[in-house]
ROSE-4610 file (N, C-alpha, C; in Angstrom, 1 decimal, always signed):
// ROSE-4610
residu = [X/X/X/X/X/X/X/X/X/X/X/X/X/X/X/X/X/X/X/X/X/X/X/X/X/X/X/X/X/X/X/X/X/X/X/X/X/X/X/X/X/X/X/X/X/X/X/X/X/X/X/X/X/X/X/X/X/X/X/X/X/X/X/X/X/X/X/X/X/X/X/X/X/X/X/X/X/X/X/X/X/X/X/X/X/X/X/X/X/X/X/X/X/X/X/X/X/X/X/X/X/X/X/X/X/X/X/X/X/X/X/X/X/X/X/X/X/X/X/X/X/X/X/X/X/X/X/X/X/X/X/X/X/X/X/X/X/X/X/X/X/X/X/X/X/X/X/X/X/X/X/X/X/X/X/X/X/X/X/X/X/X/X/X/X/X/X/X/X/X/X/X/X/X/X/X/X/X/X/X/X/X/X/X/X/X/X/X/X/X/X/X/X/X/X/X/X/X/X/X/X/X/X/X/X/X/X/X/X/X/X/X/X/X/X/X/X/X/X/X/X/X/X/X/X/X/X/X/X/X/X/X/X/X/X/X/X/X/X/X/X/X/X/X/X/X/X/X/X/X/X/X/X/X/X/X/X/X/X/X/X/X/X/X/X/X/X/X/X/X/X/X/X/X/X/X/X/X/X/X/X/X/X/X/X/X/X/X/X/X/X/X/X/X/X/X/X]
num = [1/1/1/2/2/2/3/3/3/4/4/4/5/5/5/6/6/6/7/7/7/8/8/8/9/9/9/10/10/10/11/11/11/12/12/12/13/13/13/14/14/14/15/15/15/16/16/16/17/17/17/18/18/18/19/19/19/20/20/20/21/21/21/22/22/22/23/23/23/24/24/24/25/25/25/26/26/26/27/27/27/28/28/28/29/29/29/30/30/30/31/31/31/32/32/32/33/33/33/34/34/34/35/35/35/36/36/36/37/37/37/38/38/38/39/39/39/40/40/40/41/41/41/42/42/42/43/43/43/44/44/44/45/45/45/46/46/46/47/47/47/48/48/48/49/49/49/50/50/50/51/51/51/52/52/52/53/53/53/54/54/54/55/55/55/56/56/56/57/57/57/58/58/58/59/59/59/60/60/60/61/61/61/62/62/62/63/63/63/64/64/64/65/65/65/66/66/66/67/67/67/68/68/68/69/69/69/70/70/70/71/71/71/72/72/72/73/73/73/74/74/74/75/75/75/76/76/76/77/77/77/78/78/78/79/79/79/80/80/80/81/81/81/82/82/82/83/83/83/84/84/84/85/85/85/86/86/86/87/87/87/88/88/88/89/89/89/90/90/90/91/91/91/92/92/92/93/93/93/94/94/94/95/95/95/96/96/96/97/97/97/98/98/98/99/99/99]
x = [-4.6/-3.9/-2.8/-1.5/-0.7/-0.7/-0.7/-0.5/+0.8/+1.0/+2.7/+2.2/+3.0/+2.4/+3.8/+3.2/+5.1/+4.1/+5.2/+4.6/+5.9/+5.1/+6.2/+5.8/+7.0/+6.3/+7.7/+8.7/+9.9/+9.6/+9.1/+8.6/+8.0/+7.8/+7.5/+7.9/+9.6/+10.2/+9.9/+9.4/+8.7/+7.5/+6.7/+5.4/+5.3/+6.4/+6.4/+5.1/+5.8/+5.2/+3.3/+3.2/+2.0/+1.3/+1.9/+1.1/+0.9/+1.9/+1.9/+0.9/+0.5/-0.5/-1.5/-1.6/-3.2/-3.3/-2.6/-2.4/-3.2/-2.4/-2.5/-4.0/-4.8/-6.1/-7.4/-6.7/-7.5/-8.1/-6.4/-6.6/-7.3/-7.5/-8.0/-9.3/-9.9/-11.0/-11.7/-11.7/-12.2/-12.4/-10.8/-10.9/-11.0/-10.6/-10.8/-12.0/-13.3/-14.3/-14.3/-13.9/-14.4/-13.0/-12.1/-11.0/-10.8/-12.2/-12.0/-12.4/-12.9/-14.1/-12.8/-11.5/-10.5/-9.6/-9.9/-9.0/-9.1/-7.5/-7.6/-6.1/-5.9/-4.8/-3.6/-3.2/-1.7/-2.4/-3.3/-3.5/-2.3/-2.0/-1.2/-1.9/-1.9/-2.2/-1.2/-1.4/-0.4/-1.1/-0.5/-1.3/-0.3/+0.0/+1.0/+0.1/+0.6/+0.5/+1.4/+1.0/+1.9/+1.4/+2.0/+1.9/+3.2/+2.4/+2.9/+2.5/+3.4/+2.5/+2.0/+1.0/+0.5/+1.5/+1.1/+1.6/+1.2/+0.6/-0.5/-0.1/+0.8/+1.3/+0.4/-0.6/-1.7/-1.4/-2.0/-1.4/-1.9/-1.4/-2.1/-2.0/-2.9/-2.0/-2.7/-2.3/-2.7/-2.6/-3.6/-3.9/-4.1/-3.5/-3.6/-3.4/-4.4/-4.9/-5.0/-4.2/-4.2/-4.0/-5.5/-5.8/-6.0/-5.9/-6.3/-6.5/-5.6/-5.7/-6.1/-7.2/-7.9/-7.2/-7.3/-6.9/-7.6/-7.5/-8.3/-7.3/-7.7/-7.5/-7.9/-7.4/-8.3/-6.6/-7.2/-6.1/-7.2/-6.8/-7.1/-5.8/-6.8/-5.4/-6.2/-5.5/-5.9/-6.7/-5.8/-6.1/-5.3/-6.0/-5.3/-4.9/-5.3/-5.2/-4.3/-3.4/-2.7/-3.9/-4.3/-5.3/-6.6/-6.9/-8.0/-8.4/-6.8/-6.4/-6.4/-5.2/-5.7/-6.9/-7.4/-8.6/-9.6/-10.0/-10.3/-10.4/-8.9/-8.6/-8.9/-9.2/-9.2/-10.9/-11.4/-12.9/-13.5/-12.5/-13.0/-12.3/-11.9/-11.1/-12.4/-12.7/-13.7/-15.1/-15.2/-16.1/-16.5/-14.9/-14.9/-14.5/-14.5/-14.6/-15.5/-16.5/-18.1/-19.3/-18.4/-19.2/-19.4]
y = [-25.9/-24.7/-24.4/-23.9/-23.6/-22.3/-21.5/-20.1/-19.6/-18.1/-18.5/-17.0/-17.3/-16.0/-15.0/-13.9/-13.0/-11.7/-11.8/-10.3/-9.4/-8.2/-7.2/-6.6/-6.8/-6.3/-6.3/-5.4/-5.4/-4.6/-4.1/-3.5/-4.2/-5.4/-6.4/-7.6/-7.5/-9.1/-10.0/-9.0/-9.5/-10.7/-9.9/-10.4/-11.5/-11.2/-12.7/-13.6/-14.5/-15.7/-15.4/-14.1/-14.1/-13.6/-12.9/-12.5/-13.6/-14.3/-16.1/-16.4/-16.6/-17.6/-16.9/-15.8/-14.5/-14.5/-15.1/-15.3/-16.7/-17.4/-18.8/-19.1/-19.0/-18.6/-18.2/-17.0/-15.8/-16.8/-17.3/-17.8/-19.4/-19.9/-21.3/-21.0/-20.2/-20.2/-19.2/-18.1/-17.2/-17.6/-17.5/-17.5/-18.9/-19.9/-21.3/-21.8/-21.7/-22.0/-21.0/-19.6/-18.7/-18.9/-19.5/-19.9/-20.8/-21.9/-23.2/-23.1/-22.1/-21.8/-21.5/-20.7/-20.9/-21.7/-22.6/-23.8/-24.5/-24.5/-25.7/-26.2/-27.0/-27.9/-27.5/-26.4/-25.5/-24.3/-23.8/-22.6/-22.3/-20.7/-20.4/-19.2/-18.8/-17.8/-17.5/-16.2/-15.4/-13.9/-14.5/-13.5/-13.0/-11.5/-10.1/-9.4/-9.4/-8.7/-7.6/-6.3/-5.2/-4.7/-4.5/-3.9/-2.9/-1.5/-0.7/-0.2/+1.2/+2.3/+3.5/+4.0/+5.4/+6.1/+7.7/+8.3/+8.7/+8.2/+8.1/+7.3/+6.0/+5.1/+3.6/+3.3/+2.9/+1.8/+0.8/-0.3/+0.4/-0.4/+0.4/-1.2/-1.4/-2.7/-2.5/-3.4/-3.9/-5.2/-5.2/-7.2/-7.1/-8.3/-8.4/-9.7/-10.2/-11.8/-11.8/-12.6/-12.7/-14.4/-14.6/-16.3/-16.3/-17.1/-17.2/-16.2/-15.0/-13.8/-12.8/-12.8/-11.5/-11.5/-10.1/-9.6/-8.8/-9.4/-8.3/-7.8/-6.4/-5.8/-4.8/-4.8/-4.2/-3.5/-2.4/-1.4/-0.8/-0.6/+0.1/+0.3/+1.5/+2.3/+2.5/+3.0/+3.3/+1.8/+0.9/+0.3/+0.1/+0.1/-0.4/-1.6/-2.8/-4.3/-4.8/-5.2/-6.3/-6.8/-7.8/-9.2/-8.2/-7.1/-6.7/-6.5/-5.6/-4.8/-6.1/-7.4/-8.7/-9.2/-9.7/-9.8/-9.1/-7.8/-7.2/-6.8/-7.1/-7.2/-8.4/-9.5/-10.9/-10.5/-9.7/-10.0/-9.3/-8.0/-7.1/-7.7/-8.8/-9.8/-10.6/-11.4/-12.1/-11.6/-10.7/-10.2/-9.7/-9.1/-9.3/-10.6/-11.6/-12.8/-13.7/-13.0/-13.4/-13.4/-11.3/-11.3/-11.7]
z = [-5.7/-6.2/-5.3/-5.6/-4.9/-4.7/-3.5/-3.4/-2.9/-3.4/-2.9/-1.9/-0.9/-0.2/+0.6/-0.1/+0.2/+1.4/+2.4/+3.2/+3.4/+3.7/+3.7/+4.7/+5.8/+7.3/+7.9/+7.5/+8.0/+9.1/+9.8/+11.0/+12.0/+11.8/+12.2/+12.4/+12.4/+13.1/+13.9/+15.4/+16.8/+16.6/+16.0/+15.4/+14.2/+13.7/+12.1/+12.3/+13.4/+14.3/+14.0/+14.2/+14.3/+13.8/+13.1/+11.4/+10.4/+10.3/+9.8/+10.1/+11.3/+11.9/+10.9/+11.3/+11.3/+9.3/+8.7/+7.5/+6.9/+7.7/+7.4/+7.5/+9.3/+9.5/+8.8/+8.2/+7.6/+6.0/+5.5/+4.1/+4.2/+5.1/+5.3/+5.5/+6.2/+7.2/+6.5/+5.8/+4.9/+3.4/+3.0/+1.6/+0.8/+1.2/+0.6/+0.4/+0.4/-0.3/-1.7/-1.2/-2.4/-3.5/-3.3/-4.2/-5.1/-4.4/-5.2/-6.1/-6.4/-7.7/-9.1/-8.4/-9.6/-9.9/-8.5/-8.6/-10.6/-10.6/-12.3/-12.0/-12.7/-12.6/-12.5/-13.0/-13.5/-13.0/-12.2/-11.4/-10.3/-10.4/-9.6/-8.6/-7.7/-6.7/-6.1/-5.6/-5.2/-4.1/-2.6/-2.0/-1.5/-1.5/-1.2/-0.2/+1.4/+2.5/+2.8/+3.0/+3.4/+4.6/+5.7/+6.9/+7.2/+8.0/+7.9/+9.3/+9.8/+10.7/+10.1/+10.6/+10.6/+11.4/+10.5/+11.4/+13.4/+13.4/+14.4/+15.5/+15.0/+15.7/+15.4/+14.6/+14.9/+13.6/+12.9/+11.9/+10.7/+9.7/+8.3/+7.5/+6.1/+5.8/+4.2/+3.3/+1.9/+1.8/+1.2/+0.9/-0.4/-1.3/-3.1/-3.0/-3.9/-4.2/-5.3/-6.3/-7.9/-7.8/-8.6/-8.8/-10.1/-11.4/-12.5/-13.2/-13.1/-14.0/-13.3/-12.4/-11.4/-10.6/-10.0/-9.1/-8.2/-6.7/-5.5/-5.0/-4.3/-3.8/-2.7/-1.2/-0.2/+0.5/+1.1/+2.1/+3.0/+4.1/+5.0/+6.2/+7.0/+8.1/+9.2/+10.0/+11.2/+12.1/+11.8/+13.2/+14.6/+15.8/+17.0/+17.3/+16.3/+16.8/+15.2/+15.7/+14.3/+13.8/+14.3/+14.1/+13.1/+14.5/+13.3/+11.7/+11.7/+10.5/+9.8/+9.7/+8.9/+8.5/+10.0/+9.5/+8.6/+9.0/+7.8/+6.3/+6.2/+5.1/+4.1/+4.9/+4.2/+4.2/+5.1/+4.4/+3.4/+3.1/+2.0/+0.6/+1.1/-0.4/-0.4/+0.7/+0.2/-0.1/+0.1/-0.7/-1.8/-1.7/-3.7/-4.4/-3.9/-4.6/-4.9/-3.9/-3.4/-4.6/-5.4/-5.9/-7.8]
């Protein structure tokens, strides 16, 4: 299956490099067992990353995964660690894909 993957993190030039990585990671290492399941021949996926700040100073983000018609969805805020906030986010997708 081909995924096309768009992020929105203009606040985040410095970092690109390594939100990519923390993307790429997340989607190999997490979500690729629980994806093959919608794998079909002409399937398309599409995963949309948003990162942001709090007012707080602190990360905020949204994660959306649309494979074969469904659609997940996870946000959360207030983190102190980039990596965390990602990570996180990839596992409250895979959980909903779990179930």
């Amino acid at each position: 299956m081909n995924t096309q993957v768009i992020v929105h993190a203009d606040e985040f030039g410095n970092e690109r490099g390594f939100i990519d990585h923390e993307i790429s990671k997340n989607l190999s290492g997490k979500l690729d067992a629980y994806i093959k399941k919608y794998e079909k021949p002409d399937a398309e996926g599409r995963l949309e990353l948003t990162l942001g700040h709090t007012k707080n100073g602190e990360f905020s983000g949204k994660l959306s995964l649309s494979v074969d018609g469904k659609t997940f969805r996870a946000e959360r805020n207030d983190y102190k660690k980039l990596d965390d906030l990602i990570s996180h986010l990839f596992t409250h997708i895979k959980e909903q894909l779990a179930k």
